[in-house]
Kinemage of the C-alpha trace (Angstrom):
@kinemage 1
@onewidth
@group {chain A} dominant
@subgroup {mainchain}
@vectorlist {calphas} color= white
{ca unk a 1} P 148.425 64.001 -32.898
{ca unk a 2} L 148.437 66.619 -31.047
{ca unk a 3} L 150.735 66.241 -27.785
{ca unk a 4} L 151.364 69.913 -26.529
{ca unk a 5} L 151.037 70.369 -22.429
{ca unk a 6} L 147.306 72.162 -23.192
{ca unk a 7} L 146.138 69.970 -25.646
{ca unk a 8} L 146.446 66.981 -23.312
{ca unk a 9} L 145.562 68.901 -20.326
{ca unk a 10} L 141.902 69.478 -22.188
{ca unk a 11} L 141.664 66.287 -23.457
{ca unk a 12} L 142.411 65.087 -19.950
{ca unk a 13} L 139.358 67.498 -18.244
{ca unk a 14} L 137.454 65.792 -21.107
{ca unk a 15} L 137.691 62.432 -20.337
{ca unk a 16} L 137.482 62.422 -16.702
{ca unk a 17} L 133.882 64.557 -16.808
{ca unk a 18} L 132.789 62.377 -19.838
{ca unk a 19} L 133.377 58.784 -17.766
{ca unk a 20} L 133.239 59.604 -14.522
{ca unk a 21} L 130.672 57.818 -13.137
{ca unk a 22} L 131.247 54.671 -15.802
{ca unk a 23} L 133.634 51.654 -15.269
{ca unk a 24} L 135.839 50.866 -18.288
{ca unk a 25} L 136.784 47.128 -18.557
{ca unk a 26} L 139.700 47.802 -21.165
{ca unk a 27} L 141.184 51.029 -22.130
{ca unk a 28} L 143.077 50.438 -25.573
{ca unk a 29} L 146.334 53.114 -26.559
{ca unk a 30} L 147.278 52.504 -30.134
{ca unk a 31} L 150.141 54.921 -30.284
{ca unk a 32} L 153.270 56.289 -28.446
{ca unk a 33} L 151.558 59.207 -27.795
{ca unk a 34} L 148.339 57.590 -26.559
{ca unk a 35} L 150.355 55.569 -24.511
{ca unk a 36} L 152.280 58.887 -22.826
{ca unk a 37} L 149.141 59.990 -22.095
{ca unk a 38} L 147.521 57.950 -20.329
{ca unk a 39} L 150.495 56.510 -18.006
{ca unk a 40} L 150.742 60.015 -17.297
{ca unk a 41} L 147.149 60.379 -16.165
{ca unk a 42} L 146.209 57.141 -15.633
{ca unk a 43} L 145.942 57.642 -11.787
{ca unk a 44} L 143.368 60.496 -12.250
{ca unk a 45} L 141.330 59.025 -15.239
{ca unk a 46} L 141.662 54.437 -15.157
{ca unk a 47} L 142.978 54.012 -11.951
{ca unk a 48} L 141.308 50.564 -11.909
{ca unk a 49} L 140.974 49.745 -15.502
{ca unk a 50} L 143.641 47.376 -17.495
{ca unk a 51} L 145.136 48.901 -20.490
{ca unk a 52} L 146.427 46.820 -24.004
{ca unk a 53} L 148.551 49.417 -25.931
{ca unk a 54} L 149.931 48.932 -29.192
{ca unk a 55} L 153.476 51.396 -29.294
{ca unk a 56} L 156.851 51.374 -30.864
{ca unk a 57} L 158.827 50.809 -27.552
{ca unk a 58} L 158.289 48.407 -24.598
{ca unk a 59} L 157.449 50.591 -21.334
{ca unk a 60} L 159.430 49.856 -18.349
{ca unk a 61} L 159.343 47.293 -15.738
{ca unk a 62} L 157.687 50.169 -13.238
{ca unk a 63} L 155.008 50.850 -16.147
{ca unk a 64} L 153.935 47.023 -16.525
{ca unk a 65} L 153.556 46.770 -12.792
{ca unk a 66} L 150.914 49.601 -12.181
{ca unk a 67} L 147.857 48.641 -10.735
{ca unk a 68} L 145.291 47.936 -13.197
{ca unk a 69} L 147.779 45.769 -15.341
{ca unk a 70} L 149.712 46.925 -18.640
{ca unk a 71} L 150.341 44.855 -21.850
{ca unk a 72} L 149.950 44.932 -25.328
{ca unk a 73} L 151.955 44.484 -28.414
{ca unk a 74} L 155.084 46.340 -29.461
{ca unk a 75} L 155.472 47.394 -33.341
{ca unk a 76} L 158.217 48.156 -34.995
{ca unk a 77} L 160.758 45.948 -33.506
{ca unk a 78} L 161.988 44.027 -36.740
{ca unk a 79} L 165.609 44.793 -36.293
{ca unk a 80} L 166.967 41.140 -35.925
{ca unk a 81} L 164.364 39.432 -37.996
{ca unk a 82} L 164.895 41.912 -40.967
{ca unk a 83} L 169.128 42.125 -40.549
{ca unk a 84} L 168.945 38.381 -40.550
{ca unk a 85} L 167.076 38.595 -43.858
{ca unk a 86} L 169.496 41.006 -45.000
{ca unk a 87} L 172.486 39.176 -44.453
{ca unk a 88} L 170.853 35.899 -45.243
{ca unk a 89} L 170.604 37.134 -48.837
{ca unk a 90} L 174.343 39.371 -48.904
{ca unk a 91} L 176.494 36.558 -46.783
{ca unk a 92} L 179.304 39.314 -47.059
{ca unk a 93} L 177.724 42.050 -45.981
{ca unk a 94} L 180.569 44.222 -43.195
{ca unk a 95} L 179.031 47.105 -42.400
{ca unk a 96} L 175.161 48.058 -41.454
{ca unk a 97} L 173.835 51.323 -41.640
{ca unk a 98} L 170.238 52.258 -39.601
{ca unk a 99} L 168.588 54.928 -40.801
{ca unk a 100} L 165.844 56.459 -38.199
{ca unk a 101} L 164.504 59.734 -36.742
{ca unk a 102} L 161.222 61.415 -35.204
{ca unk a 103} L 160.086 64.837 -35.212
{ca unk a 104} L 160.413 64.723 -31.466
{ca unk a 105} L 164.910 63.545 -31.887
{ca unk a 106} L 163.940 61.668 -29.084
{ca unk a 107} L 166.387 59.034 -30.351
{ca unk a 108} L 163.658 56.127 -29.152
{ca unk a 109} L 164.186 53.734 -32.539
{ca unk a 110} L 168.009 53.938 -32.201
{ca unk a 111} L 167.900 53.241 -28.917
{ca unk a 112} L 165.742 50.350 -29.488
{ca unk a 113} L 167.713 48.961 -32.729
{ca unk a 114} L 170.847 49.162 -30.815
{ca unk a 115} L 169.750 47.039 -27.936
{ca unk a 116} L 168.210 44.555 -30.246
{ca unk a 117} L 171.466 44.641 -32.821
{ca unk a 118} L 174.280 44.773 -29.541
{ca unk a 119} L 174.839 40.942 -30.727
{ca unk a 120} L 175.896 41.713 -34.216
{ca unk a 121} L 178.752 44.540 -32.960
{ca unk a 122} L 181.467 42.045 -32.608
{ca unk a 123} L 180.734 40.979 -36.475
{ca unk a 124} L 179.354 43.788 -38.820
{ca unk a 125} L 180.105 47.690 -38.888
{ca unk a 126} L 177.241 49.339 -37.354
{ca unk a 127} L 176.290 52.733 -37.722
{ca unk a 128} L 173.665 54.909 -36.977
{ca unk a 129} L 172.413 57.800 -38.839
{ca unk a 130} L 169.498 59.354 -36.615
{ca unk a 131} L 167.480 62.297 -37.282
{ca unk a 132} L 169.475 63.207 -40.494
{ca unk a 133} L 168.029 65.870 -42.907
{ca unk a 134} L 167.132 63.981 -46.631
{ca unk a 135} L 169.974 65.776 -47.675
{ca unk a 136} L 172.393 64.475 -44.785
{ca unk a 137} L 171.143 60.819 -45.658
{ca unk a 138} L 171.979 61.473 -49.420
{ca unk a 139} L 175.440 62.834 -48.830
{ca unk a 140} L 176.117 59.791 -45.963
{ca unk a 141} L 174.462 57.087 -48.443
{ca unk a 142} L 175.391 57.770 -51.780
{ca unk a 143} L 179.306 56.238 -51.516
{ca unk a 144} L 178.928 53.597 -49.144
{ca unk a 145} L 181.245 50.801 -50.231
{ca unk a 146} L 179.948 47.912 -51.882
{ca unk a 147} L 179.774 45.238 -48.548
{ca unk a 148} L 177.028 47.300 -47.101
{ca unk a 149} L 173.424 47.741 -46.461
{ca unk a 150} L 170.823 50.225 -45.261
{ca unk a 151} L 168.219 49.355 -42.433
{ca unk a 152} L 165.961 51.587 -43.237
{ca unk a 153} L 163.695 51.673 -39.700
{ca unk a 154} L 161.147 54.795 -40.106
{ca unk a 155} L 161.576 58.337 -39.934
{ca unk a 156} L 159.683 61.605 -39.882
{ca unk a 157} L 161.417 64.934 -41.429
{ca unk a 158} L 160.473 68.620 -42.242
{ca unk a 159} L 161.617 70.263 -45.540
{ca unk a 160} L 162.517 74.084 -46.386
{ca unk a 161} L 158.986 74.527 -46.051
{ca unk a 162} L 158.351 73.374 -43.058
{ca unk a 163} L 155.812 70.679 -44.392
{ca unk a 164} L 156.212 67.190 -42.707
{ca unk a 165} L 158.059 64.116 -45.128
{ca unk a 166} L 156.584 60.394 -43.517
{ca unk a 167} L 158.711 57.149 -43.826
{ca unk a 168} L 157.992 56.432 -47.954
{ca unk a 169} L 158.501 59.890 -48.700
{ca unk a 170} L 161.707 60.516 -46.671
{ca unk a 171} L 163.162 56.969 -48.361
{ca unk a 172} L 162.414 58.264 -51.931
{ca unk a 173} L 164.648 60.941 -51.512
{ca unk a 174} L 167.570 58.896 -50.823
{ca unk a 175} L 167.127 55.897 -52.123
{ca unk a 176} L 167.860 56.801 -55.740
{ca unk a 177} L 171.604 57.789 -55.225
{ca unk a 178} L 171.976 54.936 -52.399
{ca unk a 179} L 174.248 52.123 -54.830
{ca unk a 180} L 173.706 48.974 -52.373
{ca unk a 181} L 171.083 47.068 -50.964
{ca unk a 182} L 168.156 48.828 -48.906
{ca unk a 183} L 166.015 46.550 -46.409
{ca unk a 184} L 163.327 48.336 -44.301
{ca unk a 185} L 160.550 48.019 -41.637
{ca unk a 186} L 158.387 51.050 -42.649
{ca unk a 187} L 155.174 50.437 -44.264
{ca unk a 188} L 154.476 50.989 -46.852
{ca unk a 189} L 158.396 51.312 -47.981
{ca unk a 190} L 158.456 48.274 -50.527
{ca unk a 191} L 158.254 50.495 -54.185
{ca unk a 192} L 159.999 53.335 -52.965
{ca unk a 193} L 163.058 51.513 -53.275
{ca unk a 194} L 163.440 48.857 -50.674
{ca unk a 195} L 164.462 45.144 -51.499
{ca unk a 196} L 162.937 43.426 -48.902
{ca unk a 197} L 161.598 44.359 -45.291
{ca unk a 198} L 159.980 42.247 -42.313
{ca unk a 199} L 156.813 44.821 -41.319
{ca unk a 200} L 154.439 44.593 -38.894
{ca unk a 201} L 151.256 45.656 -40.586
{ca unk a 202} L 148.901 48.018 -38.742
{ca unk a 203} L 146.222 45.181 -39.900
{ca unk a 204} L 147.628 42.548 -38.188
{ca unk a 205} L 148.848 44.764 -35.384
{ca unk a 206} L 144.963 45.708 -34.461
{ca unk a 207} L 143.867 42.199 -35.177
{ca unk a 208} L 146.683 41.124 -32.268
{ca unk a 209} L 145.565 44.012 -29.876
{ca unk a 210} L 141.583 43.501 -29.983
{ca unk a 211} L 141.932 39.682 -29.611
{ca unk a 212} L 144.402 40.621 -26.528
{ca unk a 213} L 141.537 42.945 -25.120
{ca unk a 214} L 138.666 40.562 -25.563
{ca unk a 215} L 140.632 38.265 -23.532
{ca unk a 216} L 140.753 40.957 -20.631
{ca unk a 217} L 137.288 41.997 -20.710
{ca unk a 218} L 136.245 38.101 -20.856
{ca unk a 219} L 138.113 38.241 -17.371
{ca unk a 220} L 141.265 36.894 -18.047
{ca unk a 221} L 144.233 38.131 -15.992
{ca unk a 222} L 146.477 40.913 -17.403
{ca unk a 223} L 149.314 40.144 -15.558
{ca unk a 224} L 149.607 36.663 -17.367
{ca unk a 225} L 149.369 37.717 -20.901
{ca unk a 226} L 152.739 38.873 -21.348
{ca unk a 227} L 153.812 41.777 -23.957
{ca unk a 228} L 154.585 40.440 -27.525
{ca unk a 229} L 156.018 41.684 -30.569
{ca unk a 230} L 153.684 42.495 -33.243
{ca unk a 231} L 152.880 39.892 -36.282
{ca unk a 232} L 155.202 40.765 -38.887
{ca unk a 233} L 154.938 39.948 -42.651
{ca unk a 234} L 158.030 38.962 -45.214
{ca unk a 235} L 157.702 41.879 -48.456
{ca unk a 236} L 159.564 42.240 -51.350
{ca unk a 237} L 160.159 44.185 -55.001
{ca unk a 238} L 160.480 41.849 -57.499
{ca unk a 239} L 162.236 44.817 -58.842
{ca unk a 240} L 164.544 45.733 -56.271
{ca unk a 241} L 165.247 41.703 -56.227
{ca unk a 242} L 166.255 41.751 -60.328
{ca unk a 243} L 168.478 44.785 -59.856
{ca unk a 244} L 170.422 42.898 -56.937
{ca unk a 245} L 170.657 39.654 -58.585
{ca unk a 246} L 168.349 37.443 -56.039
{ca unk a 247} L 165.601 35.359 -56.924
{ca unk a 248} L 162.393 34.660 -55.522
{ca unk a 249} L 163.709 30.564 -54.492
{ca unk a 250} L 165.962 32.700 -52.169
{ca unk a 251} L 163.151 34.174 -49.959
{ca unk a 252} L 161.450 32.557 -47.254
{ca unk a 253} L 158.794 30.463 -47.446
{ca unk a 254} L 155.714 32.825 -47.553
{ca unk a 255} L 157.034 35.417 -48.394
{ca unk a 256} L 155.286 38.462 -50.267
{ca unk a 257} L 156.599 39.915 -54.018
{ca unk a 258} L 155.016 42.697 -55.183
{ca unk a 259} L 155.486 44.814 -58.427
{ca unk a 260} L 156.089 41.294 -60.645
{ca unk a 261} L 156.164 41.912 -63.995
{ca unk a 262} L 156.545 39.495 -66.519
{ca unk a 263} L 158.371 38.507 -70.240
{ca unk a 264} L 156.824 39.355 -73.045
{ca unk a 265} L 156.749 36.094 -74.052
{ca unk a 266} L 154.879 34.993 -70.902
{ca unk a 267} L 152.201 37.690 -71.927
{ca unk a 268} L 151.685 36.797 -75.452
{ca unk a 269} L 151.149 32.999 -74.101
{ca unk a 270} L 148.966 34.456 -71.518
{ca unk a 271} L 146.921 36.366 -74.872
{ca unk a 272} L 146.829 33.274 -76.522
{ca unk a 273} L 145.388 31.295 -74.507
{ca unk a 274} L 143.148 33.683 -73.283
{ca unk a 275} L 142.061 34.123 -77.042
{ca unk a 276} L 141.605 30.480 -77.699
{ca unk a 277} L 139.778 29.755 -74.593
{ca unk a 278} L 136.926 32.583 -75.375
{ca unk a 279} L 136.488 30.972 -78.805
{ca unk a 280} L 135.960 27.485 -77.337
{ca unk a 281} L 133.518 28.929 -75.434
{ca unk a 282} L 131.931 31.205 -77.858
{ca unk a 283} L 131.663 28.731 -79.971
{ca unk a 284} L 129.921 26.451 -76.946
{ca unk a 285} L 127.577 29.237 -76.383
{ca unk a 286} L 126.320 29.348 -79.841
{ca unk a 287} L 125.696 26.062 -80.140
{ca unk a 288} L 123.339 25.682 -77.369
{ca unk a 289} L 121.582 28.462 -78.272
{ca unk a 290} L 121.239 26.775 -81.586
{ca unk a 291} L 119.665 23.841 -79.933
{ca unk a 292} L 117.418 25.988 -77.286
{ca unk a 293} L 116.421 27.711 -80.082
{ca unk a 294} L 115.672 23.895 -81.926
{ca unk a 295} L 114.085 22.279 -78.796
{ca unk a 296} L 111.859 25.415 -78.279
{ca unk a 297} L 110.534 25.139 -81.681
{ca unk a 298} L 109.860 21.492 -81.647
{ca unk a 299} L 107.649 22.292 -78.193
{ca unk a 300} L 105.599 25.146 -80.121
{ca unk a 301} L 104.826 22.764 -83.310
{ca unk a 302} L 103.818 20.411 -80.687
{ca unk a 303} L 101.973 22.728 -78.382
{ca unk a 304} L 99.979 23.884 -81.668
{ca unk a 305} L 99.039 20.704 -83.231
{ca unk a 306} L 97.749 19.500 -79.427
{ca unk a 307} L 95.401 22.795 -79.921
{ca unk a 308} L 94.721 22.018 -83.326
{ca unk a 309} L 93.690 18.682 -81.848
{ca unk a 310} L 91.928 19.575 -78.786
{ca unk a 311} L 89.497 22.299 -80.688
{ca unk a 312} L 88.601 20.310 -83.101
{ca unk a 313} L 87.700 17.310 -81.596
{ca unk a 314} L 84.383 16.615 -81.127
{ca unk a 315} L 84.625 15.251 -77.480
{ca unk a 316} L 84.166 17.760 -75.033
{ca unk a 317} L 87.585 18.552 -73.612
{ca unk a 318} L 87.687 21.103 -70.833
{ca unk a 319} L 91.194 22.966 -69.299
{ca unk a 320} L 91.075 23.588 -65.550
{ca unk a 321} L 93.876 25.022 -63.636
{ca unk a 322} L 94.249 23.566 -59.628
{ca unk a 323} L 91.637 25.901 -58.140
{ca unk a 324} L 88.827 24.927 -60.875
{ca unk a 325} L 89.133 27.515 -63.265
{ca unk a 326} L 87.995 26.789 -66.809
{ca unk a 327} L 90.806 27.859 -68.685
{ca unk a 328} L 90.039 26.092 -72.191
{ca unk a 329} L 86.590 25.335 -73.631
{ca unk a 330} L 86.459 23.354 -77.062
{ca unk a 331} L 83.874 22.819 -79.876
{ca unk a 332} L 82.905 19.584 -77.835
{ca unk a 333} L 82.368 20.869 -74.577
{ca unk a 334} L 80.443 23.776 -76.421
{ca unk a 335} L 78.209 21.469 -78.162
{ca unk a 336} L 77.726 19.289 -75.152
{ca unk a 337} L 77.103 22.130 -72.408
{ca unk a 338} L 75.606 24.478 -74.643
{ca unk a 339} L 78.017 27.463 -73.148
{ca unk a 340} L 80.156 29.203 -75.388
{ca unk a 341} L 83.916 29.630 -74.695
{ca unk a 342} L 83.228 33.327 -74.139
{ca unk a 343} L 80.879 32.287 -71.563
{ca unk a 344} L 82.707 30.589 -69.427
{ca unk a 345} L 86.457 30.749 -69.463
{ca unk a 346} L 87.464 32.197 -66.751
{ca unk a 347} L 85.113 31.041 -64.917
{ca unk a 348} L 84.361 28.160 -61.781
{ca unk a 349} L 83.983 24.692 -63.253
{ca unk a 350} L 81.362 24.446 -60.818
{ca unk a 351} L 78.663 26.470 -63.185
{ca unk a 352} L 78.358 22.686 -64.839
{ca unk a 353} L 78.376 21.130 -61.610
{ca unk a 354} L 74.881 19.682 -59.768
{ca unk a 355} L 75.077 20.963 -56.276
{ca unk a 356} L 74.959 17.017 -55.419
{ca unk a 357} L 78.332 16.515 -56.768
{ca unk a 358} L 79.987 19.569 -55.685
{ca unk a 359} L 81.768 17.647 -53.093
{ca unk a 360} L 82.982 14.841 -55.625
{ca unk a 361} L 84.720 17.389 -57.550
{ca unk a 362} L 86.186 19.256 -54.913
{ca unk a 363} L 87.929 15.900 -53.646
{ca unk a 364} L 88.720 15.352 -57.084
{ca unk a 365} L 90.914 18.576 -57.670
{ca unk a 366} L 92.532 18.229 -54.355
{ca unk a 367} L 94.317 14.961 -55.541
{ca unk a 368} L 95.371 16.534 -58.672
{ca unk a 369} L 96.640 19.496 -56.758
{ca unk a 370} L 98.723 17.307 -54.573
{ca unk a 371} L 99.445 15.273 -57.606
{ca unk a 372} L 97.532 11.998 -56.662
{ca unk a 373} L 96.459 9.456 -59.257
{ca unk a 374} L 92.870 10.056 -59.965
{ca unk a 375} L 90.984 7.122 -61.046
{ca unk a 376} L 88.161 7.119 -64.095
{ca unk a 377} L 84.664 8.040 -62.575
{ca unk a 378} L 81.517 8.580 -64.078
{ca unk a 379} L 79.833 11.779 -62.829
{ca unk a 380} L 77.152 14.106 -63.729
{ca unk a 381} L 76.832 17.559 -64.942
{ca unk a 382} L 74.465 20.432 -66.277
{ca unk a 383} L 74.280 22.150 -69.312
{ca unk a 384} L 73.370 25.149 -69.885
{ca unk a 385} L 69.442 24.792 -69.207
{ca unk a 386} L 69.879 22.614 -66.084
{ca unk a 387} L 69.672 19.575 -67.487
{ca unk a 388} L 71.529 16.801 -65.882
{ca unk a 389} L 74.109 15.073 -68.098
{ca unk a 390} L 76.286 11.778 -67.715
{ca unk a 391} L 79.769 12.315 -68.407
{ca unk a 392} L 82.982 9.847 -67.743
């Protein structure tokens, strides 16, 4: 961000103090700039350590040789794959212009779109506008003739102000007054005006890099994992594609459209159905709930008549839940054991159980706990005053 001679020479002091006495398996540059850097001090800082870069420009042949090892992925490098595109879609398209520029003029995107576009000079116009003011692009784009297009690579600008204009920004300012087709490579450009662009995302970019430096640091050797151009991804404006009279059946296969809109017609459909198929199932809803609402009332009748049974009867019926609780105590039981309900719900079953037996019953509600058939037994109990009782 910041590549004045004293800002690197203090981030270089930095980094040599802070991993000095450490050995880096993979040092990672994800810009130009971090690139610069550490080619320029890679000597004093890595001298040992293989480096994956992602960068807009392929280093040299010197570069890739140092000792260490040197590859990575290069971004931005589109050209061909996005003037094919272009020309794919206007088959009479004579002249090309490439718009591109940095802060630093360095020229380095021109000079890489012209040695990737030298094969198209013999067919198509090419011309380069590089490191134009906004208002130099506007004046050179607005009457281009109609058998031409824009690459639109990337560029950085300053206004009056001073105040720095990226890619999207710079391209809204021209793009307006520009009467033929734009295709780009600078993300994100699509919906500032661009019809289509091939773009190497800086998802897919990082995805490529860290799967290239896992393979280092699992050992593999640098010097056989050649450089590569950056995944790119096929985008368009299904605006941009309207105003210039192309379809999507045009595009290639997987191939990205934003900004779709659609008929009215197609939305009212869309409402319609939408409508209908929330009735359906409103209508669905409230007739289970109709019969929940049934079913659960035929289970409390039924629940309350087996009460009304069970207290009444004159048997003595007793409710137990799996650990021998007495949860239910009828007239019967109260008759027969001479306990009230009060008395002893809540409590062991084993008040009305001789200490002779307590083993018999414990077996007993074991099997129902692990719901085994219990057979008909006859037992014996105690009532209130001790007195033994046979039950079955």
């Amino acid at each position: 961000r910041f590549p004045e001679a004293p800002q690197s020479a203090l981030l270089h002091d930095y980094l040599r103090k802070k991993y000095r006495d450490r050995k880096i398996d993979v040092v990672v540059a994800n810009s130009d700039a971090s690139l610069d850097f550490l080619l320029r001090y890679r000597n004093d800082l890595f001298p040992r350590s293989p480096m994956v870069f992602v960068a807009t420009r392929l280093p040299t042949r010197d570069q890739l040789a140092t000792p260490g090892g040197l590859t990575g992925i290069v971004n931005v490098r589109t050209y061909k794959e996005t003037l094919d595109l272009a020309l794919r879609m206007h088959p009479d398209t004579d002249q090309v212009v490439v718009i591109s520029g940095t802060l630093q003029h360095d020229k380095r995107l021109e000079t890489s779109a012209r040695e990737e576009l030298q094969a198209y000079e013999g067919r198509l116009r090419i011309t380069y506008l590089t490191d134009c003011s906004p208002a130099e692009l506007i004046a050179a784009t607005r009457n281009l003739p109609r058998r031409s297009i824009v690459l639109y690579v990337w560029q950085q600008s300053k206004n009056e102000q001073g105040q720095v204009l990226e890619a999207p920004d710079v391209l809204a300012l021209f793009a307006p007054s520009t009467p033929v087709p734009i295709y780009g490579m600078a993300n994100p450009a699509v919906g500032r005006g661009i019809v289509g662009e091939y773009i190497n995302t800086a998802e897919a970019s990082a995805r490529r890099a860290a799967e290239i430096a896992v393979q280092v640091a699992n050992c593999a050797r640098i010097e056989e994992i050649p450089v590569e151009s950056a995944p790119s991804e096929a985008i368009f404006d299904w605006r941009e594609l309207g105003r210039c009279g192309m379809n999507e059946g045009e595009l290639p296969p997987g191939s990205i459209v934003r900004f779709k809109t659609r008929s009215l017609w197609e939305e009212y459909r869309e409402f319609v159905i939408g409508a209908l198929t929330l009735i359906v199932l409103q209508t669905g809803l409230v007739g289970w709930l109709l019969l929940e609402r049934r079913r659960r009332m035929k289970s409390e009748v039924a629940r309350l008549q087996l009460a009304t049974i069970v207290e009444s009867s004159g048997d003595a019926i007793i409710g137990l839940s799996l650990d021998g609780k007495i949860l239910t105590w009828n007239a019967g039981a109260q008759s027969l054991y001479g306990y009230t309900a009060a008395e002893v719900v809540g409590s062991s079953i084993f008040v009305i159980v001789p200490s002779d037996r307590t083993e018999e019953v414990s077996q007993c509600l074991s099997k129902i706990a692990a719901a085994e058939r219990v057979e008909n037994f006859e037992t014996v109990r105690l009532d209130k005053n001790g007195t033994r009782i046979n039950v079955s």
